[in-house]
C-alpha positions in Angstrom: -5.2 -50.4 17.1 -8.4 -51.3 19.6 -10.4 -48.9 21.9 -13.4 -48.7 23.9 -15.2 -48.0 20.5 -13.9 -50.9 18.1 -10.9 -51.8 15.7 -9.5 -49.3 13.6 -9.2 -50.8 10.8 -7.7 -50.0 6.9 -10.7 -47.3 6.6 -9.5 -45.1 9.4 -5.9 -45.4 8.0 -7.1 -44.2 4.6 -8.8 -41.4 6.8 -5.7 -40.5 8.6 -3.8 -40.1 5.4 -6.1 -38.2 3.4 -6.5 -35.8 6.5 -2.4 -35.5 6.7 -2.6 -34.4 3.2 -5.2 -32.0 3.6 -3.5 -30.4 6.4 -0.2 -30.8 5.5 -0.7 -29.0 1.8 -2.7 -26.3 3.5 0.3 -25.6 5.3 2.3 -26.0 2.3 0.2 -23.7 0.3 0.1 -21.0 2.6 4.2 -20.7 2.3 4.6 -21.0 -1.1 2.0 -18.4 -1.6 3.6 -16.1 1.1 6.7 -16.8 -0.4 5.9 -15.9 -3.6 4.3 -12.9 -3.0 7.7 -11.6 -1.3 9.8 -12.7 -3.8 8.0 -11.6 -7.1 6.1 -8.8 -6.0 8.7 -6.6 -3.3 11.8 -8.6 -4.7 12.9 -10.0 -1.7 15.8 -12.1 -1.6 14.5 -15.9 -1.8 17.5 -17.2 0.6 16.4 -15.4 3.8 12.8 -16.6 2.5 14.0 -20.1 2.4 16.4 -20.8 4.9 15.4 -18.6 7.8 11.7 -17.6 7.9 9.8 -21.0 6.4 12.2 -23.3 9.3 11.2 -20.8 11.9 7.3 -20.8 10.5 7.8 -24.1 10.8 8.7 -24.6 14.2 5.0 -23.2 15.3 3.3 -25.4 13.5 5.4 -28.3 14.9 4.8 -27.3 18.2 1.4 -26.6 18.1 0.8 -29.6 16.1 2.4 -32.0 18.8 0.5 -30.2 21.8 -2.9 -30.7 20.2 -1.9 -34.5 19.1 -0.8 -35.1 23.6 -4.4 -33.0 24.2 -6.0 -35.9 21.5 -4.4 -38.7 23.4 -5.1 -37.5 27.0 -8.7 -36.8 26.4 -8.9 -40.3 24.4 -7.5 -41.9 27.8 -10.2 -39.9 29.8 -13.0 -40.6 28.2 -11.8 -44.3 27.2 -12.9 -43.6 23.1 -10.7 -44.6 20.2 -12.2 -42.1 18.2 -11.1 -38.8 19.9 -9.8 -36.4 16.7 -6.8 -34.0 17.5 -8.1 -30.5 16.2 -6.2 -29.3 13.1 -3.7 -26.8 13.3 -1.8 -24.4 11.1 -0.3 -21.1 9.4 -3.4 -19.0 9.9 -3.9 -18.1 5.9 -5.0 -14.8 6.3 -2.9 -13.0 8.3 -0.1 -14.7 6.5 -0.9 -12.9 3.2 -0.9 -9.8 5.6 1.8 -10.1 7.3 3.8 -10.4 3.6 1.7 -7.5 1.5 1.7 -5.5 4.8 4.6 -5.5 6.9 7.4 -7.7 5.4 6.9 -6.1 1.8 6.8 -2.6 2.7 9.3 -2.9 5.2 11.9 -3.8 2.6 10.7 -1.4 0.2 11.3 0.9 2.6 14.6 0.0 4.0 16.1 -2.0 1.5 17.7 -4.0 4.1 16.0 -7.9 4.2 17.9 -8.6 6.9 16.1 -5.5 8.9 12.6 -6.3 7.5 12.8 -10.1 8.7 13.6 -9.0 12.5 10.7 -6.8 12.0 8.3 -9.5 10.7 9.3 -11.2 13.6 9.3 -8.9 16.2 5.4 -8.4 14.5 4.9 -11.8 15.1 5.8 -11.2 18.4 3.7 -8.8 19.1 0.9 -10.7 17.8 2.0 -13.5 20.1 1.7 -11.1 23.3 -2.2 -10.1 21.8 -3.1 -13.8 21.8 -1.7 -14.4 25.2 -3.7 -11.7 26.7 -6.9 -12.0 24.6 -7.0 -15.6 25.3 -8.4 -15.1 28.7 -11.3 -12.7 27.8 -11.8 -13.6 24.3 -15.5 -14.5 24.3 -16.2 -11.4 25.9 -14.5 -9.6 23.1 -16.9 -11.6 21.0 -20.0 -10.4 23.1 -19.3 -7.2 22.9 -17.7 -6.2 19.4 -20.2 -6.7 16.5 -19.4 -9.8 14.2 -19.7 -7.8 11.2 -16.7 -5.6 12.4 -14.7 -8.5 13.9 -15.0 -10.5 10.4 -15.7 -7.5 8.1 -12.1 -6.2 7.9 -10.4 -10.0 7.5 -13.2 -10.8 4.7 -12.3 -7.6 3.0 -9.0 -9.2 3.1 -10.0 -12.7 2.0 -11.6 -10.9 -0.9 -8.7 -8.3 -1.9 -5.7 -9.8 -1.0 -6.3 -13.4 -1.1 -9.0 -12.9 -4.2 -7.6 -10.4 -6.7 -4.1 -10.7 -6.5 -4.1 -14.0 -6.6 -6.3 -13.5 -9.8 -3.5 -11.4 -11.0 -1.1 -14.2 -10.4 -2.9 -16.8 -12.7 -3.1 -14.0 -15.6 0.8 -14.1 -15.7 1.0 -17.9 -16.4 -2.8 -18.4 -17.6 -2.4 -21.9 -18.8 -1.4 -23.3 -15.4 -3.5 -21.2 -13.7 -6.9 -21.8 -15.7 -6.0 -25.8 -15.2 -5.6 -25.1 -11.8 -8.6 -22.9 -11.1 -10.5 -25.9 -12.8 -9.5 -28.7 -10.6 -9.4 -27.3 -7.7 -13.3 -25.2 -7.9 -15.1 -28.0 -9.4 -13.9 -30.6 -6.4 -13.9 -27.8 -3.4 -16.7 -25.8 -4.3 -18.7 -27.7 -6.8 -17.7 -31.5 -4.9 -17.3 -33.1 -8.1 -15.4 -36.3 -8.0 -12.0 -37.0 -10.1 -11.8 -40.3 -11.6 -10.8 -42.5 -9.2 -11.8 -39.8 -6.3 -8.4 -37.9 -6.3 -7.6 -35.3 -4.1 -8.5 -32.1 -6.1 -5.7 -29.8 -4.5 -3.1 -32.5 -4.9 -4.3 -33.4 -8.7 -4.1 -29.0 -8.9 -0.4 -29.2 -7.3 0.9 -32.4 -9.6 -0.4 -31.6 -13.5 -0.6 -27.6 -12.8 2.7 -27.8 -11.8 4.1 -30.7 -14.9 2.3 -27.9 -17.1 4.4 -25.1 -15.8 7.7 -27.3 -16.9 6.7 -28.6 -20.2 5.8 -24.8 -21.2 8.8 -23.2 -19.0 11.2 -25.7 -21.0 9.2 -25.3 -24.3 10.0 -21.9 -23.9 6.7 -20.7 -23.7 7.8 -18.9 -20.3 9.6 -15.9 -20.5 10.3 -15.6 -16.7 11.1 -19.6 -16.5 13.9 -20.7 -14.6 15.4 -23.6 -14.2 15.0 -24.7 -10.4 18.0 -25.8 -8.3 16.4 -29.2 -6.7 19.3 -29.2 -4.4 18.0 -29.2 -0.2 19.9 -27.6 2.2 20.0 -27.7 5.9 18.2 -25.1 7.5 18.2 -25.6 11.5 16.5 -23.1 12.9 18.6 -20.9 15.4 17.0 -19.1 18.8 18.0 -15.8 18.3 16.7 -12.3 20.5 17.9 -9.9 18.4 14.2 -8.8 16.7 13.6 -7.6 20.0 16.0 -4.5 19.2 13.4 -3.7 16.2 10.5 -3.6 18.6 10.3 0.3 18.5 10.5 0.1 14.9 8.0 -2.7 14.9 5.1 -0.8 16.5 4.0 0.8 13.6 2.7 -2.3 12.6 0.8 -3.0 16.2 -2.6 -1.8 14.2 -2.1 -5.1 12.3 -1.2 -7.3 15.1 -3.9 -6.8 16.9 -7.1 -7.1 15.0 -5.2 -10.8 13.2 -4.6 -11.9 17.1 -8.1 -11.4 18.5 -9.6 -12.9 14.9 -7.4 -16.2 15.6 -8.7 -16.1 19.6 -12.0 -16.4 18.4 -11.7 -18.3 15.8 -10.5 -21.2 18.4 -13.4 -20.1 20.4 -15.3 -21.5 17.2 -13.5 -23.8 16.4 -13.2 -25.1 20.1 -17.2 -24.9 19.9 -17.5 -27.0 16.7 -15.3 -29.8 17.9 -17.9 -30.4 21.1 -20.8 -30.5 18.7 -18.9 -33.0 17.1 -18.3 -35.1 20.4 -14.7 -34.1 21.5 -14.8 -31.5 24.4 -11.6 -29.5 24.6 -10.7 -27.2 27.6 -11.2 -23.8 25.2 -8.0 -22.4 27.2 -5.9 -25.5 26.4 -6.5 -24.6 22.7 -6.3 -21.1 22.6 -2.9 -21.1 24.8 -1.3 -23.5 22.6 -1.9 -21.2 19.6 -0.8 -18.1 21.2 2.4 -20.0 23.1 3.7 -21.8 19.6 3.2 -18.1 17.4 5.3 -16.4 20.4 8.0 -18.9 20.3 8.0 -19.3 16.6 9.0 -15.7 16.6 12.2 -16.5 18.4 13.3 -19.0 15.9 13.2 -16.5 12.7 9.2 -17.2 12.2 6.7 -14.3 10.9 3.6 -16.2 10.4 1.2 -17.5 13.4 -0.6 -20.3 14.4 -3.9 -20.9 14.2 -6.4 -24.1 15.1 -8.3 -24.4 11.5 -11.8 -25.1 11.1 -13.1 -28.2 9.7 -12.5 -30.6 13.1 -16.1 -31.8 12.1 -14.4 -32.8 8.3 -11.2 -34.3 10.0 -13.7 -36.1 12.6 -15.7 -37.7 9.6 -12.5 -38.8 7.3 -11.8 -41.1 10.0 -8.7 -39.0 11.4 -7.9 -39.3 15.5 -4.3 -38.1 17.0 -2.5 -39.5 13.9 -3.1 -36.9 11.1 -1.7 -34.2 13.5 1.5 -35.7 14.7 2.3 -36.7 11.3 1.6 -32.9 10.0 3.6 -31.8 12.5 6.5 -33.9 12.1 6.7 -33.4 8.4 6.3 -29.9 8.2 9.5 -30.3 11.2 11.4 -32.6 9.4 10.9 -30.8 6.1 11.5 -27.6 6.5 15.2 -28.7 8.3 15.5 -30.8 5.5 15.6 -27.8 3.0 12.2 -30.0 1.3 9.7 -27.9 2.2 11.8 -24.8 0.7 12.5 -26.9 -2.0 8.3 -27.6 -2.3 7.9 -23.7 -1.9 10.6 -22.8 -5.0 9.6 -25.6 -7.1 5.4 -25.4 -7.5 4.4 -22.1 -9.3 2.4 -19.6 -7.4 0.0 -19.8 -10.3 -1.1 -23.5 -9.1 -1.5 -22.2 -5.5 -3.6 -19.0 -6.4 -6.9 -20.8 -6.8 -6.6 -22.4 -3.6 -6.9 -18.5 -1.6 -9.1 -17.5 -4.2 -11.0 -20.5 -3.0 -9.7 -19.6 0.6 -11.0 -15.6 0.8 -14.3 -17.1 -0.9 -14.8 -19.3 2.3 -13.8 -16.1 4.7 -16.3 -13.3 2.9 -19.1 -16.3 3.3 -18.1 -16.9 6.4 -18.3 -13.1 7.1 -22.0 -12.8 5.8 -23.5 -15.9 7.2 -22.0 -14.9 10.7 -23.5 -11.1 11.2 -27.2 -10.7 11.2 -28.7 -10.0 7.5 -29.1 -6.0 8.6 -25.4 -6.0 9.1 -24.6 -6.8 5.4 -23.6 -2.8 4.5 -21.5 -2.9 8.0 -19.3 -6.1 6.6 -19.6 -4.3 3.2 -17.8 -0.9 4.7 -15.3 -3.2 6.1 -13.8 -3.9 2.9 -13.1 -0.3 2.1 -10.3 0.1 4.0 -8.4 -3.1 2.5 -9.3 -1.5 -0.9 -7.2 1.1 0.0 -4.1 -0.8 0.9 -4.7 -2.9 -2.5 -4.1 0.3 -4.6 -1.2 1.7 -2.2 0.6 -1.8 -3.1 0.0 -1.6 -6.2 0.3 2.2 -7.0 3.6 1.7 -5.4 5.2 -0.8 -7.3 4.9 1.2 -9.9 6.3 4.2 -8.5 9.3 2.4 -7.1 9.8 0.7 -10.4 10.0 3.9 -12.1 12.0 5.8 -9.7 9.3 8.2 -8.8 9.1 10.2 -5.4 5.5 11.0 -4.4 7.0 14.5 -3.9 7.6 14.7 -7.8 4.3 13.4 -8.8 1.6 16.9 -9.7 -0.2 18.1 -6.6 -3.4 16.5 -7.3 -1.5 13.2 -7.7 0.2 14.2 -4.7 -2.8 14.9 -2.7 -4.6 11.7 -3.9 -1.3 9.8 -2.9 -1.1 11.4 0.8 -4.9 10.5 1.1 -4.8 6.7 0.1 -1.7 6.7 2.4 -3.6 7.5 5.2 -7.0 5.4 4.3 -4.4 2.3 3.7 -2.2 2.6 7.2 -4.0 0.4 10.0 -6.7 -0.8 7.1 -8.0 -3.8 9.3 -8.1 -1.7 12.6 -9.7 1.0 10.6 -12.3 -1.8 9.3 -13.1 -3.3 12.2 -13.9 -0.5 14.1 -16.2 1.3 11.2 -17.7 -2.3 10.8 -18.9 -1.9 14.0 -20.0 1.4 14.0 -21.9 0.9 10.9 -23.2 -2.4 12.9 -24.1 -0.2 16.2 -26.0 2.7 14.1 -28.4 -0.5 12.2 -29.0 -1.5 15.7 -29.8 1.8 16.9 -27.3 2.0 19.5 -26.2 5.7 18.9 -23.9 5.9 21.5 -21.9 2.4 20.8 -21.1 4.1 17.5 -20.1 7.5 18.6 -17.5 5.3 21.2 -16.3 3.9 18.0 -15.9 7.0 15.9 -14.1 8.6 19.3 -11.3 5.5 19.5 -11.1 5.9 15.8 -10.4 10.1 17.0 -8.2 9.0 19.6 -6.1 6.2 17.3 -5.9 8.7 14.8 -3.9 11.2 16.5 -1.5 9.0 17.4 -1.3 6.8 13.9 -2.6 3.9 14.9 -5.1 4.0 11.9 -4.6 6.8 9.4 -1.1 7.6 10.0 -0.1 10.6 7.8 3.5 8.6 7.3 4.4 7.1 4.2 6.0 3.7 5.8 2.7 4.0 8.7 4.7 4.6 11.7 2.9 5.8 14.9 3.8 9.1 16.6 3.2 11.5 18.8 0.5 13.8 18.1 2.6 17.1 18.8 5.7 15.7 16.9 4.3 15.1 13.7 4.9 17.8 11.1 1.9 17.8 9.2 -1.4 19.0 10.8 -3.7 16.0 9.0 -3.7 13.5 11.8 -5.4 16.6 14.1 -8.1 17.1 11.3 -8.7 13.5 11.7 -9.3 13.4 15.0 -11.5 16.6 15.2 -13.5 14.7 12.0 -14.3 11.5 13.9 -15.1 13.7 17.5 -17.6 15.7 15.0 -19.2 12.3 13.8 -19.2 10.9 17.5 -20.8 14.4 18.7 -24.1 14.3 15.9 -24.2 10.6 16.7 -24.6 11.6 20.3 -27.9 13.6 19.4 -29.3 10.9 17.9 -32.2 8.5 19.6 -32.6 5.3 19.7 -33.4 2.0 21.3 -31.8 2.0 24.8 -28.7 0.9 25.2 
């Protein structure tokens, strides 16, 4: 291969494999983990898992993988350069884990019906399609106006809860593999130590975490081994329009849809950013489209997770990669998922290999988070968290309830009041983040009346459960047909809080 810039030669191959790897695992990763948390922790039924929702995930990341490979070749043929690098694209991590501990788990808890909860993930992922589409045309005003500390706050607190302490959990249950795991994959990713002969940490993680899991599963050192059926099966994915029926059931979940679209949008803004530093100047619409195009259509095919450019085009760039890496990524994750290996990947490597890697994963997005916002924002990203703490215990508290057979109605009245009130700090927990991130952020700044506009939306949203819905499954309503009288109090709480910030002075706004 020749260019304007020189032979590519056995170096850049080496770079375009070891960037296929990276990618490709991520990828990888991301499912197994997502799968794993539906499976072990809500008891969802593994075959709908296997053969419907990873090949429609799938399809996203093939299709977004194959535009940004054609945007790699025509700007190589524009500017005449053999080393034009694709940008990397993938399951956004994050919202993934969200999507499963916040919508696909509850729903079946709730209904008991996985076929019901799946159109529901995807009619979510829908939805969050729609928020892409339309935030990708004024998404760096978003970013202007909305504080970074609220914007990131609220995903961080998820990077931190959800992708850092349950994941933590999940290498307590098989310690060995985990603790092996934990070790490979922090000393090369955030101590860059070198394995002997410079091994890939998260592929050295994935190969003896996983050999350790089936010399101690058949030793019977496991109690919950099982022996895995190795056998692929075909999984076509099938365009299908019947989640759109589950759209008004679906828009309870719009509070979650919306703060994981805009992140994504700006994120590619970033992203779109770093790869012209790094010499390769994308149209920002090209990129951002193609991420909110391939999530919409995913959702058609039986996907629930979206697409996402991820950052690192500068690492990619210096591996050597060009338009290569992301074709191949692509067509693997394509091929493999209709293949039945990449549910056969997903079932086979324990969860407790792949917990470090989002322990690793929300380390990156809380930094991220603090380096971002000014230094006097630290206590607005901090407050962001809160909510997210919330929705950790209800997932947790509720497992154990369900488990026993316990109705929040039969639990004492203080429990009951406790329950009722974590309920409603837990329903629309990143919304509910975001917007007192930025209010917190507003208030540091001295812009009074910036906050007291976010504690009115947060009035406004709360009457209507966008955040804070008084419902046990979190479904939105209208204010005058809801039975209880808490979502009113809510509202009249956040107009008080707007009205004293409205006394306040400050710096001019």
């Amino acid at each position: 291969m020749t260019g304007r810039q020189g032979t590519i030669g056995p170096n850049r191959v080496w770079g375009e494999i070891t960037a296929f790897l990276a990618l490709f695992f991520d990828n990888v990763g991301t499912m197994i983990f997502f799968s794993s948390i539906l499976i072990f922790t809500f008891n969802y039924p593994a075959d709908i898992i296997l053969t419907r929702m990873i090949p429609g995930t799938a399809m996203g990341v093939l299709l977004g993988d194959l535009i940004y490979t054609w945007l790699a070749i025509r700007l190589k043929r524009k500017t005449g350069r053999a080393d034009v690098t694709a940008m990397p694209l993938g399951l956004d991590t994050p919202s993934t884990i969200g999507i499963a501990y916040a919508v696909l788990g509850p729903a079946y808890v709730a209904t008991h019906d996985a076929q019901l909860s799946w159109q529901i993930g995807m009619a979510t992922l829908f939805m969050v399609g729609v928020v892409k589409i339309l935030t990708s045309f004024f998404g760096g005003w978003i970013q202007r106006v909305v504080p970074t500390a609220g914007l990131l706050g609220s995903i961080a607190g998820v990077g931190l809860l959800l992708l850092g302490f349950l994941p933590l959990v999940e290498i307590f249950n098989e310690v060995v593999v985990g603790m092996v795991a934990l070790g490979l994959i922090f000393a090369t990713l955030l101590g860059r130590m070198h394995l002997p002969g410079k091994i890939n940490g998260v592929v050295a993680a994935a190969i003896l975490g996983t050999a350790v899991h089936f010399a101690l599963g058949y030793g019977g050192w496991l109690p919950e081994f099982k022996t895995p059926d190795f056998e692929m099966k075909l999984c076509v994915p099938v365009l299908s329009l019947d989640f759109l029926t589950t759209l008004p059931q679906s828009l309870q979940y719009l509070p979650i849809a919306i703060p994981f679209g805009i992140l994504t949008i700006i994120g590619g803004i970033n992203n779109t950013e770093s790869a012209r530093l790094a010499g390769d100047q994308y149209r920002t619409r090209d990129i951002l489209l193609t991420e909110a195009f391939t999530s919409l259509i995913a959702a058609f095919f039986g996907g629930v997770a979206q697409t996402t450019p991820y950052i690192g085009h500068p690492a990619y760039k210096k591996m050597g990669a060009t338009w290569w890496y992301t074709l191949a990524t692509g067509l693997m994750i394509g091929l493999a998922s209709v293949v039945g290996l990449l549910s056969l990947f997903v079932s086979t490597i324990p969860r407790a290999v792949i917990a470090p890697i989002f322990i690793f994963i929300g380390f990156e997005i809380i930094h991220q988070a603090y380096r971002e916002s000014p230094p006097s924002h630290s206590p607005a990203v901090s407050l962001s968290f809160l909510p997210v703490i919330a929705s950790l215990v209800m997932i947790i508290l509720n497992q154990f309830l369900d488990a026993a057979g316990i109705l929040p109605a039969q639990l004492p009245y203080r429990l009951q009041t406790l329950h009722a009130s974590l309920t409603m700090l837990s329903n629309g927990f990143i919304l509910t983040g975001l917007l007192w991130g930025s209010m917190l952020a507003f208030l540091i700044d001295n812009r009074a009346r910036l906050a007291a506009l976010c504690a009115a939306i947060c009035a406004i949203l709360s009457l209507f459960g966008v955040i804070h819905s008084v419902m046990p499954t979190g479904e939105l309503y209208l204010p005058w047909q809801c039975a209880s009288r808490e979502n009113f109090m809510l509202a009249v709480a956040y107009l008080a809080l707007a009205g004293i910030l409205l006394t306040l002075t400050g710096k001019e706004e």
